[in-house]
C-alpha positions in Angstrom: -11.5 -4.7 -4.3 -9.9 -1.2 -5.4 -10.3 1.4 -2.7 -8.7 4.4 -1.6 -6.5 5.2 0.8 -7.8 8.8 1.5 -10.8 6.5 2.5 -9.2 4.8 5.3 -7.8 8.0 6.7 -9.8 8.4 10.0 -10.6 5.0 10.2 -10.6 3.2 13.6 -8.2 0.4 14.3 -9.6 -2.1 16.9 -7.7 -4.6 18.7 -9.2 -7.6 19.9 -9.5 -5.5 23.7 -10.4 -2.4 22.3 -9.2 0.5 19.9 -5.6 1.6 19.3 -6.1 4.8 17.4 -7.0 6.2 14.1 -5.5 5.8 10.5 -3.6 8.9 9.5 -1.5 7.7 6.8 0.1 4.7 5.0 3.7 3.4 4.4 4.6 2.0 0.3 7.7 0.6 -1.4 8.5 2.4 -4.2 9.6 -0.9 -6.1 6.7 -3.0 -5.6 4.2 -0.5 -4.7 2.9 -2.6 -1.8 1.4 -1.2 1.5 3.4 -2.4 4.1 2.3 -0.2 7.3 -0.8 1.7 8.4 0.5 5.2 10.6 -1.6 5.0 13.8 -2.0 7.9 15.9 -3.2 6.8 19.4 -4.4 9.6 20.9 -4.6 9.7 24.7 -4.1 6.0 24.9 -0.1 6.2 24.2 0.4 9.7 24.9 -0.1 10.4 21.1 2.3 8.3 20.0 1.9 7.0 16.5 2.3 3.2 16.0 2.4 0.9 13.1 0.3 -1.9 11.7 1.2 -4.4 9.7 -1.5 -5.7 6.8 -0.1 -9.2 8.5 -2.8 -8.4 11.3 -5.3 -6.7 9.1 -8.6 -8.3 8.7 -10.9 -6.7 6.8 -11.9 -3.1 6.6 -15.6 -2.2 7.8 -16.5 0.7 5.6 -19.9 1.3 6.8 -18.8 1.9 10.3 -15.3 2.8 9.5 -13.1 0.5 11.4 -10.2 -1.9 10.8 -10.1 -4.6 12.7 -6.5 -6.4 13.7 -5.9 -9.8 15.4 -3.7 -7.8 17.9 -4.0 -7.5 21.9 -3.4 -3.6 22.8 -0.5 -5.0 25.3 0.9 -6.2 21.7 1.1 -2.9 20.4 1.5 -1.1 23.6 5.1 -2.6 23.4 5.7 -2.6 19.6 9.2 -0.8 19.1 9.0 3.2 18.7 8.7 4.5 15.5 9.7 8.6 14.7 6.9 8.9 11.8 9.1 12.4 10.7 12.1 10.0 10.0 12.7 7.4 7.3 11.6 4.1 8.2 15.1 2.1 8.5 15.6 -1.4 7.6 17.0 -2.2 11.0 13.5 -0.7 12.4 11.7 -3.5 10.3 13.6 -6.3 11.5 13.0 -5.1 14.9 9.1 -5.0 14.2 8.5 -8.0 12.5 10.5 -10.0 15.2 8.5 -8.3 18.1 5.3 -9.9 15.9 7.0 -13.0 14.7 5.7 -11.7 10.8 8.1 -12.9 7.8 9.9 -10.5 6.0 7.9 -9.6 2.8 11.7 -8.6 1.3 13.8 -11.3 -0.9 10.7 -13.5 -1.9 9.9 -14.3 -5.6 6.2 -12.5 -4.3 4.8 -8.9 -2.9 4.6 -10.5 0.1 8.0 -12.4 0.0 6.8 -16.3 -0.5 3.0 -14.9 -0.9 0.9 -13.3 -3.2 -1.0 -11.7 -0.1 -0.1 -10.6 3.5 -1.4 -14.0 4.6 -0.5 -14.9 8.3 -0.7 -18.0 10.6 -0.7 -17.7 14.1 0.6 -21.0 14.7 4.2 -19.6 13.3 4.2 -16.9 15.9 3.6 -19.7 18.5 6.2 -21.2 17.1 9.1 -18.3 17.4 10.4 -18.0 13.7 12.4 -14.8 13.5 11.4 -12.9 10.5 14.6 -13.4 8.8 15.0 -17.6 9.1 14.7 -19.8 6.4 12.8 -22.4 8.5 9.3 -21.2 7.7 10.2 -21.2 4.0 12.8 -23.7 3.3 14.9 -21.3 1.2 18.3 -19.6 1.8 18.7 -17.0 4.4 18.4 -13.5 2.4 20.3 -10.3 4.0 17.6 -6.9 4.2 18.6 -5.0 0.7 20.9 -2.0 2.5 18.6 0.9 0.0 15.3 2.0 1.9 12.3 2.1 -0.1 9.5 3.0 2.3 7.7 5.8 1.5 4.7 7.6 3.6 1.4 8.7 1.5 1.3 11.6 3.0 5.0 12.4 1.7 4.1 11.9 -1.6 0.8 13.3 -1.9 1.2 16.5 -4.0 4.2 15.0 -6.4 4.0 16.9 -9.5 3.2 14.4 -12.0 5.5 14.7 -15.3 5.0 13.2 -18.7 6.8 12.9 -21.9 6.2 16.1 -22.9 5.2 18.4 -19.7 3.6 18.4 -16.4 0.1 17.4 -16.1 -1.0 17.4 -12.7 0.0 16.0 -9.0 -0.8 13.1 -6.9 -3.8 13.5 -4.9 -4.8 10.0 -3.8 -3.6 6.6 -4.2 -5.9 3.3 -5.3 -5.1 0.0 -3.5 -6.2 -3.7 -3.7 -7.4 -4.4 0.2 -6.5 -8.1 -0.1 -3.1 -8.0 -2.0 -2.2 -4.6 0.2 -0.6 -3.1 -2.8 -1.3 0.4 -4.5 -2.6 -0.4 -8.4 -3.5 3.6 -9.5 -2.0 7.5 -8.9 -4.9 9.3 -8.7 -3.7 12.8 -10.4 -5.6 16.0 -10.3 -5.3 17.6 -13.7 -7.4 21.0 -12.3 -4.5 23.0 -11.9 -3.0 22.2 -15.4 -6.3 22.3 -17.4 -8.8 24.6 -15.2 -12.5 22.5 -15.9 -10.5 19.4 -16.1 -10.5 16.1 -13.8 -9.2 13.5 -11.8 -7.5 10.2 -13.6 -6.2 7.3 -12.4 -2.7 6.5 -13.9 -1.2 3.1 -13.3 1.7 2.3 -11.3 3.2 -0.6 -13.9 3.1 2.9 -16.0 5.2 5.2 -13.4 9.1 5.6 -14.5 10.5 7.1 -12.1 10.0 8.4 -8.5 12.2 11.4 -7.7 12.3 12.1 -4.0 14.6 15.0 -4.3 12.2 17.0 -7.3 9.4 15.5 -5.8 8.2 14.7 -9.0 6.5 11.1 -10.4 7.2 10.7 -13.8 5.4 8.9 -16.7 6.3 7.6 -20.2 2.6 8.8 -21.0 1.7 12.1 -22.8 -0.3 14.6 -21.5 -2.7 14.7 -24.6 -3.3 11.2 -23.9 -3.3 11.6 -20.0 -6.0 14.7 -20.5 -8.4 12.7 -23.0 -8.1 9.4 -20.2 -11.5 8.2 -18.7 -12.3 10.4 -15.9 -12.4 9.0 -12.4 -15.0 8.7 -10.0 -14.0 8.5 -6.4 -17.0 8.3 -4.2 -16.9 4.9 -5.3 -14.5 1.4 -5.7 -12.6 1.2 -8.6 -14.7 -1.5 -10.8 -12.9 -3.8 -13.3 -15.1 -2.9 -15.7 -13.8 0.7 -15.7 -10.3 -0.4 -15.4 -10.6 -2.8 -18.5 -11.9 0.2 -20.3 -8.7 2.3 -18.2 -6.0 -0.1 -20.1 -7.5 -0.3 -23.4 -7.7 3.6 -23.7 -3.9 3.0 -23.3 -3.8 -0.2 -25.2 -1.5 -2.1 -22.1 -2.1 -5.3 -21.2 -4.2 -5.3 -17.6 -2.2 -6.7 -14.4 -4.4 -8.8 -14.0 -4.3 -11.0 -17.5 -0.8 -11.4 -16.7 1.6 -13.8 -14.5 1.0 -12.2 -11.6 0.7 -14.0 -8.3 -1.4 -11.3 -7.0 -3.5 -11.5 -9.8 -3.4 -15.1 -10.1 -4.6 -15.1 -6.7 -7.1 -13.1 -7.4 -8.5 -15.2 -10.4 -9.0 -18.2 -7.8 -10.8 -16.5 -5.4 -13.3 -15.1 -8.5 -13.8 -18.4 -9.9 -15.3 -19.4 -6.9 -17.9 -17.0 -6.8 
């Protein structure tokens, strides 16, 4: 299902022993678009200090009493490696994260989530030991971390000025994610400021050009004619398929979903067994 991430903000995380904190913001790569980290402030339980969770531990959100639960212990997270939330996330960080939880790496798979279409965990591999970065769990090669950083906070790019072929047209105000895949499908843009009277839209991220972090602008190879005459969005509710079938024929691109996609292929199992 669709959701927003503005949604989640505020949301409690519980461990199995208790809560850990609240959900202030999320962590994306800017190549797949996939959510890789939930930013957790924990209050007086850590002395404020803000953690991060993995959508390896992530069951299933609750969004009629607003809580996430994990399949962590609080002792696990209690002495999960420090993380400076006002710093780029590094590489080495990662590495150092994923070990302490005995995840894979989700980098140098054919997949979002390296080998897998979704953050799919068994807890028999952390009994086990693997280090994220061994080729035992998969059988393939040993792959180094990619050296660039790609990690990117939600609340960072939040207010990117959205740019089209021919002119601004709004800026980011939201982002759309798939809660099983963990990845981020839709920019939702606020066109107010641009065309007072106007509205929000929803514009793809297989449609996004470019990300420039030092402009802070998201760039599209869509007009702003078309972008302005898009179906409006409604946000007080999930994205349906229904209005994102009608979303990509507007545009007349071929839905992620129809095509050889993992994540979408996954998703076409679970449906046909509804």
């Amino acid at each position: 299902m669709l959701r927003s991430i503005k949604d989640l903000h505020g949301y409690t995380v519980g461990a199995l022993d208790g809560d850990i904190g609240t959900v202030e913001q999320a962590y994306f790569d800017d190549e797949a678009w996939g959510v890789r980290y939930l930013v957790v402030e924990t209050g007086n339980w850590l002395s404020n200090r803000p953690v991060l969770i993995s959508p390896y531990s992530i069951k299933r959100a609750d969004a009629e009493l607003n809580i996430i639960p994990v399949n962590l212990t609080r002792q696990q997270v209690r002495d999960s490696p420090n993380i400076d939330t006002h710093k780029p996330v590094s590489r080495q960080y990662e590495i150092e994260y994923l070990r302490h939880y005995s995840y894979p790496n989700y980098w140098g798979g054919l997949n979002l989530w390296g080998m897998d279409a979704l953050p799919a965990f068994n807890a028999n591999d952390a009994a086990t030991g693997f280090a994220p970065e061994s080729s035992a769990r998969t059988g393939q090669p040993h792959v180094d971390p990619p050296a660039d950083l790609h990690l990117r906070s939600t609340g960072e790019v939040k207010g990117y000025h959205i740019e089209t072929v021919d002119g601004g047209i709004g800026h980011v105000c939201d982002f759309i994610y798939d809660d099983e895949a963990w990845v981020i499908r839709y920019l939702c843009v606020d066109t107010h400021n641009w065309w007072p009277g106007c509205k929000e839209v929803l514009v793809a991220t297989q449609w996004i050009a470019l990300v420039d972090w030092f402009a802070s602008t998201v760039s599209t190879t869509l007009t702003r004619e078309a972008i302005r005459h898009s179906p409006a969005y409604n946000g007080k509710t999930p994205v349906p398929r229904s209005y994102e079938i009608g979303l990509h024929e507007y545009y007349g691109n071929e839905g992620y979903w129809s095509r050889d996609d993992p994540a979408s292929s996954a998703e076409s199992i679970r449906n046909a067994g509804r």
